[in-house]
Each structure stands twice: as C-alpha cells, then as structure tokens.
C-alpha positions in Angstrom: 17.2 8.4 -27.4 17.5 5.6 -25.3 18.8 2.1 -26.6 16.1 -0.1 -27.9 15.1 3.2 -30.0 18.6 3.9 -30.9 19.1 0.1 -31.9 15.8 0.1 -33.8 17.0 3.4 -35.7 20.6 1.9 -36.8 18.8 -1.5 -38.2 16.6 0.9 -40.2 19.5 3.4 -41.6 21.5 -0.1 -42.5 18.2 -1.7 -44.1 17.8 1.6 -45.8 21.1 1.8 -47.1 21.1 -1.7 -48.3 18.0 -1.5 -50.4 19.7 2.1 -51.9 22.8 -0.1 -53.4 20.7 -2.8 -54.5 17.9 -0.8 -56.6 21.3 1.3 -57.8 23.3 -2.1 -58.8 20.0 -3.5 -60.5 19.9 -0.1 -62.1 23.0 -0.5 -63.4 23.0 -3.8 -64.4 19.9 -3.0 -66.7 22.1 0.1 -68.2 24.8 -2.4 -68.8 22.9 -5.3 -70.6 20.7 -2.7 -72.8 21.8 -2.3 -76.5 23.5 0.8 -77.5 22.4 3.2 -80.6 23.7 2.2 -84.3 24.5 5.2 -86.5 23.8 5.2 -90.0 22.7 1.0 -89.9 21.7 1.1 -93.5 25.3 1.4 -94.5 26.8 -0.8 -91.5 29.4 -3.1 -92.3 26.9 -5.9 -90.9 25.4 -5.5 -95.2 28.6 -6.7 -96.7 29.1 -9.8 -94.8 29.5 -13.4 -95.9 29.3 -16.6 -94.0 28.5 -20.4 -94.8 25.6 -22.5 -93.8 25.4 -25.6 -92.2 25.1 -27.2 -95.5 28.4 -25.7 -96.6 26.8 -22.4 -98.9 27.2 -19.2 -99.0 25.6 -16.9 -97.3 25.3 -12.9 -98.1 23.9 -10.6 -95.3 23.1 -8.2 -97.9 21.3 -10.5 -100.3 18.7 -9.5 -96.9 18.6 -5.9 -97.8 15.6 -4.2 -98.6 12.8 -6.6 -96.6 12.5 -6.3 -93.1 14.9 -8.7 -91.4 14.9 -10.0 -87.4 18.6 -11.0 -87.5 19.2 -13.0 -84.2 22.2 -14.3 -82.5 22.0 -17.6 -80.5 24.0 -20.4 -79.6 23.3 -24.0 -79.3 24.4 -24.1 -75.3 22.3 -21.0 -74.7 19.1 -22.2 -73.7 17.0 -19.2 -73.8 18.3 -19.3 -77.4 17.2 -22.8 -78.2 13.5 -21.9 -76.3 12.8 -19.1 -78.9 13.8 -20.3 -81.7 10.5 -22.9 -82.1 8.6 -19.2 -82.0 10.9 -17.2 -84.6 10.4 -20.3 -87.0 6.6 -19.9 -86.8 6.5 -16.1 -87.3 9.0 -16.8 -90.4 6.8 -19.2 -91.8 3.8 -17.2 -91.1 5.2 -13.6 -92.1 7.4 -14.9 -95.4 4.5 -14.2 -97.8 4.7 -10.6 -96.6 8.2 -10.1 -96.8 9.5 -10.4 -93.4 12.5 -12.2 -93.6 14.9 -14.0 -90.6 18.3 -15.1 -90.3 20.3 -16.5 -87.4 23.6 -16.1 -86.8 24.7 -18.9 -84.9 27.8 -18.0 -82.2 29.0 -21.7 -81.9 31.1 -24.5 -83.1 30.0 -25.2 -86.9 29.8 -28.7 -85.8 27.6 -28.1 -82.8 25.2 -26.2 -85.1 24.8 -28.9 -87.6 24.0 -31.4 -84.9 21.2 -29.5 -83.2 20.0 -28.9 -86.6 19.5 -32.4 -87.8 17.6 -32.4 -84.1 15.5 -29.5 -85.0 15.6 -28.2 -88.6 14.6 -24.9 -89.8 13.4 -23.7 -92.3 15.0 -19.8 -92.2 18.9 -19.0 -93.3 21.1 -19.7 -90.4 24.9 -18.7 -91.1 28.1 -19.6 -89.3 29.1 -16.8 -87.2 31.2 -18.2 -84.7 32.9 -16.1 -81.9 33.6 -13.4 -84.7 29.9 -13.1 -84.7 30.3 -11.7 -81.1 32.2 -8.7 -82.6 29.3 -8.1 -85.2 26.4 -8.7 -82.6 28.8 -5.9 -80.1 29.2 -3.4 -83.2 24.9 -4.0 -83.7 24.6 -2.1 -79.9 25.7 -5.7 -78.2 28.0 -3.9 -75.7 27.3 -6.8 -73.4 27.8 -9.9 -74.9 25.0 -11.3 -74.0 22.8 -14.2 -76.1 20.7 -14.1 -77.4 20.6 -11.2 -79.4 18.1 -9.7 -81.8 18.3 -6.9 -84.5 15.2 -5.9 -86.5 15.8 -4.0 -89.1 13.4 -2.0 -91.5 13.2 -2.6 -95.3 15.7 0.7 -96.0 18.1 -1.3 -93.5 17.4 1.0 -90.6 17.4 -0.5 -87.2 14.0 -0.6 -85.5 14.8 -1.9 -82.6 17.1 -4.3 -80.7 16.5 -6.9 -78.1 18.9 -8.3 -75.8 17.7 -11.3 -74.4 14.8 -14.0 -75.5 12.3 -13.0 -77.5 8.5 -12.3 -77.1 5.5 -12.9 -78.8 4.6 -9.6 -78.5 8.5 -8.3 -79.5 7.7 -10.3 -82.9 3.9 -8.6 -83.2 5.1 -5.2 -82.8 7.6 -5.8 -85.4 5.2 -7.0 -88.1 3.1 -4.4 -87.4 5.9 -1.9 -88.5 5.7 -0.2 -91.6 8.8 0.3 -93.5 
C-alpha cells in the first residue's frame, strides 16, 4: 500500500470505529431511559397511596381504581412537563364523560406547585408527591429518573403502557382507543 492509500484507509477504520461507539452509546442510552416491566400493577403499592392537594385535601390513588387512569409525573422546572400539560387537560376534559380519568403527581416544592397553579389552573387531581414521588415513579418502571413520566393504566389497574418523556397526541389517542 503506499501512503496516501494507507493514510486514507486509517482515517476510514478510525471514522468507522467512531460511528460503531456512537450508534452503541445512543443504543444504550435508549435502553437506559426506557421504562422497565411492572409485575402484578393491579395490586402495586402505587393503589394504597395518599397525598394532599394544593388546596390542602386528601388525595387517595386508589379512589382512581377501576377507570382508566394516565397518572403523570411532572415538575414545575421541567419544561417538557409544563408544555404537555395544556394537552393532558384537554384530553381530560374531553375523555371524563367516558371515564378516562388523570392525575398528576407533582415531584416539586408544595409551594412551587401552588404558584404555577394559580398561573395555570387545572381542572384534573394533582397530588403532592414531592421527591418521594421519584421512588413511586422508579417502582412504576422509572429506573431513570427522568420527567416527565407517564403511566396508563387499564380499568382492572393493569399497566398499558408507560412513557418516559413528553407526551403525544397520538400517545393519548391510542390510549382512549384502549378497551379495558
């Protein structure tokens, strides 16, 4: 080989190798960041919990049981969080007649919460989750971490299907479409 051929054939192996370790990291990555299986959902702990709203109530996760519920985590300093949740306030006031129900747990300072609220009010549940709400969103298939955070479950508390990251249009039509 001489040496422009030799150069031109080292640049290629390095380029090579390079794009190898980066499809391989964003492979990983993705592996990471996608939400694990639930066993037995319908009798997960998630049922039994209690928090308070912003108004000071109380608030029963399993009081949700037996409608279909898109349970989503979301912060006020996350903004994909604060982007979707215009969208999941129209499909719950479109979709309540039919059942469909929604609650947010909101991973943040109580205080922070009840300011953005008085910003923008909704008109679903919204509980008090704080940081411990991490530890429920992690034992939901949240291995990550990551917000926001979505759980749909079916009316017999089975999970359908969970969503890291902001929402979709589509994410909420396939859901509706669902049958319990």
């Amino acid at each position: 080989m001489n040496n422009q051929s030799s150069g031109a054939y080292r640049r290629n192996l390095v380029l090579g190798a390079g794009a190898a370790a980066a499809v391989a990291g964003v492979g990983v990555a993705l592996w990471r960041f996608e939400p694990q299986a639930v066993d037995r959902a319908d009798s997960h702990p998630v049922w039994a919990q209690q928090f308070e709203t912003p108004a000071g109530a109380g608030l029963s996760v399993g009081s949700f049981k037996g409608k279909p519920l898109l349970l989503n985590f979301w912060a006020t300093w996350c903004p994909p969080c604060i982007e979707e949740l215009p969208m999941i306030q129209s499909f719950w006031r479109d979709n309540e007649a039919s059942g469909h129900q929604v609650l947010a747990l909101a991973i943040d300072q109580p205080s922070a919460v009840r300011r953005f609220l008085e910003r923008q009010p909704l008109g679903f549940p919204v509980g008090l989750a704080g940081l411990e709400g991490t530890n429920l969103a992690k034992s939901l298939g949240n291995t990550a971490g990551g917000l926001p955070f979505t759980v749909f479950f079916k009316a017999d508390g089975s999970i359908w299907r969970q969503k890291m990251g902001q929402l979709t249009p589509d994410d909420l039509a396939q859901w509706r479409a669902v049958k319990a």
